[in-house]
N, C-alpha and C positions, 0 to 999 in steps of 0.2 A: 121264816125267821125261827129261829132254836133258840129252845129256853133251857133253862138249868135252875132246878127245884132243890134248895138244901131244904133237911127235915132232921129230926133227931126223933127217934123210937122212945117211948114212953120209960123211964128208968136207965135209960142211957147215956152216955157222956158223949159218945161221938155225931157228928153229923155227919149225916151221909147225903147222898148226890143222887138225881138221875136228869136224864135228857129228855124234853121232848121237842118234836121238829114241827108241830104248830101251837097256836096257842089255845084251841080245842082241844087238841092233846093233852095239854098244860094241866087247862083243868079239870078234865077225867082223873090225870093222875092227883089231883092235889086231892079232891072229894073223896079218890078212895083211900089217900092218907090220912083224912078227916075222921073217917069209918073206924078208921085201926087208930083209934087215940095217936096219930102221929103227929107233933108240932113241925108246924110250916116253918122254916126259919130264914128262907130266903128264898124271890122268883130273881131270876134274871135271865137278861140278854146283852148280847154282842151290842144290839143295835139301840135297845131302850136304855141299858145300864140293871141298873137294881128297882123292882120297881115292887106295887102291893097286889091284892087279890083283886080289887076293884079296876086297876089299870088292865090287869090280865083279863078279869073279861070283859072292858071293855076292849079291845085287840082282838080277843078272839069274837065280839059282834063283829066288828068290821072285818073279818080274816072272813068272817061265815057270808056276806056282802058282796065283798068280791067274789066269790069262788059262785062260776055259773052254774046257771039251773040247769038242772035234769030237766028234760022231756019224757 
């Protein structure tokens, strides 16, 4: 599942965009926009809709669940 992170830069007007294609991914990126004073302004997906930081990691425990063990 692919997500889509709006965030806006600390003194800035615009919001900007990126993708990530799980939601592990998701939230690496949001923590290291956390890091750089960046506001979160929106997670979403195709499949969930619009959702909070709480839904996202829950998705990414279960993402991390399914996805088999290494040996």
């Amino acid at each position: 599942m692919s997500y889509t992170i709006g965030f806006q830069a600390k003194d800035q007007k615009a919001i900007l965009a990126t993708e990530a294609a799980t939601a592990n991914q998701a939230v690496a990126i949001i923590a290291a926009l956390r890091q750089s004073a960046e506001e979160i302004k929106f997670i979403r997906s195709p499949q969930e809709g619009e959702m909070g930081i709480e839904m996202l990691l829950l998705l990414a425990k279960e993402e991390a669940e399914e996805m088999p063990q290494r040996a």
